[in-house]
TISE-211382 format. One line per field, with one value per residue (C-alpha): x, y, z; residue in one letter; residue number from 1. Coordinates in steps of 0.05 Angstrom, whole numbers, padded with zeros to 5 digits. Example, Ala and Ser with C-alpha at 12.3 -4.5 7.8 and 13.67 -1.06 7.14 Angstrom:
east = (00246,00273) .
north = (-00090,-00021) .
up = (00156,00143) .
rest = (A,S) .
nr = (1,2) .
***
This chain:
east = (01031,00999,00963,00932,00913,00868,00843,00822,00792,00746,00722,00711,00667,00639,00616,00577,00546,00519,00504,00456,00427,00350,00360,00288,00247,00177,00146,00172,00150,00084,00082,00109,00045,-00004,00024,00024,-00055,-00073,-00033,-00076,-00137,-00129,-00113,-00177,-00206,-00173,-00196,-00269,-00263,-00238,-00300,-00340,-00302,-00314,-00389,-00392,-00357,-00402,-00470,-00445,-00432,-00498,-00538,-00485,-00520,-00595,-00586,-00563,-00623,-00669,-00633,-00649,-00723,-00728,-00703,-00748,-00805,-00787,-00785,-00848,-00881,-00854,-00876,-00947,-00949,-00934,-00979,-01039,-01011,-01021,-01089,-01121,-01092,-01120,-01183,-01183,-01174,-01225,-01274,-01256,-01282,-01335,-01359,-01349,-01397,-01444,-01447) .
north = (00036,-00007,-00040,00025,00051,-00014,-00014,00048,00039,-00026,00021,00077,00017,-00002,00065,00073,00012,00036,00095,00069,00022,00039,00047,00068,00013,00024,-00037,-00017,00060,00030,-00011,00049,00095,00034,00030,00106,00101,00049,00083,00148,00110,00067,00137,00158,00092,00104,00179,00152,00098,00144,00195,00131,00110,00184,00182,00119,00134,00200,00155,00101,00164,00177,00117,00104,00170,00157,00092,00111,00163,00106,00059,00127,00130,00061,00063,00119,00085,00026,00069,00093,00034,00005,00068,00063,-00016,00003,00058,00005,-00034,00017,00029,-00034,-00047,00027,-00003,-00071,-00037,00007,-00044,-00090,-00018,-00002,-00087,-00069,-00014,-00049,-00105) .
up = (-00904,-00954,-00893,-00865,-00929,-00946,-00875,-00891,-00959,-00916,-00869,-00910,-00947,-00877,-00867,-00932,-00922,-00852,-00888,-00936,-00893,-00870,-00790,-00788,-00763,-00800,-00757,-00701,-00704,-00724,-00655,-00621,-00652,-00630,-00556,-00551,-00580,-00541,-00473,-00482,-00494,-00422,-00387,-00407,-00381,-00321,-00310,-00331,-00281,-00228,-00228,-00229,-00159,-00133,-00150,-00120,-00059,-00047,-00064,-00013,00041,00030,00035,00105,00127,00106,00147,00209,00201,00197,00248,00297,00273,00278,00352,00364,00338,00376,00448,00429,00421,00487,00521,00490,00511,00586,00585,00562,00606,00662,00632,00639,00716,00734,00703,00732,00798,00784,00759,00828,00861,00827,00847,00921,00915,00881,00931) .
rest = (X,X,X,X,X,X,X,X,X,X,X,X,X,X,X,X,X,X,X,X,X,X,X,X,X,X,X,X,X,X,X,X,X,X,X,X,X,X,X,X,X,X,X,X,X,X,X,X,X,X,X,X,X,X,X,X,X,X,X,X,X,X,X,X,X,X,X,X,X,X,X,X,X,X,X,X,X,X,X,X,X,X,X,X,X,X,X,X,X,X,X,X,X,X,X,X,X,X,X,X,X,X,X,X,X,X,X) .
nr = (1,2,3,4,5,6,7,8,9,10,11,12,13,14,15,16,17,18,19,20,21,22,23,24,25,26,27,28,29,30,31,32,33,34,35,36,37,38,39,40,41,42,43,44,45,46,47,48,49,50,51,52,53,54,55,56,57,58,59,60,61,62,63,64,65,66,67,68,69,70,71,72,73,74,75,76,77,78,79,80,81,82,83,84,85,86,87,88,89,90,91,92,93,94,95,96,97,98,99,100,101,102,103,104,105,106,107) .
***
């Protein structure tokens, strides 16, 4: 009985030793607030960043758009151009032929 009665009175000891110890880690809480700071501060990087990306996106969309407009100008102008060409073209051989006419007549 003796035994139990000091294994008793040790953990009884134990215990308010545990009791008064500080379990509160001040550091640690301290690291805990800074990660927590520094976690909301990259979400609102991130959020930042993301409208960034979605502007960006809907500006590159755009510019695609205002290119392939030009690309189709540019190919109209470009058809036009080659029509106009043949059409001096056509021109000066209707007047060549009619200059070589107009030389038989005079002779």
């Amino acid at each position: 009985m003796k035994y139990f009665s000091e294994k008793e009175k040790k953990l009884e000891n134990a215990l308010d030793k545990l009791k008064k110890l500080n379990l509160i880690d001040e550091e640690g809480l301290k690291n805990l607030e800074f990660l927590s700071d520094q976690k909301n501060q990259l979400q609102i990087e991130k959020k930042e960043l993301e409208n960034k990306h979605r502007s960006l996106l809907n500006e590159h969309q755009k510019l695609k758009e205002q290119l392939k407009d030009i690309k189709v100008k540019n190919s109209k102008h470009k058809l036009d151009q080659l029509k106009f060409n043949e059409k001096i073209d056509e021109l000066n051989q209707e007047t060549d032929i009619l200059l070589d006419e107009i030389d038989k007549w005079q002779m």
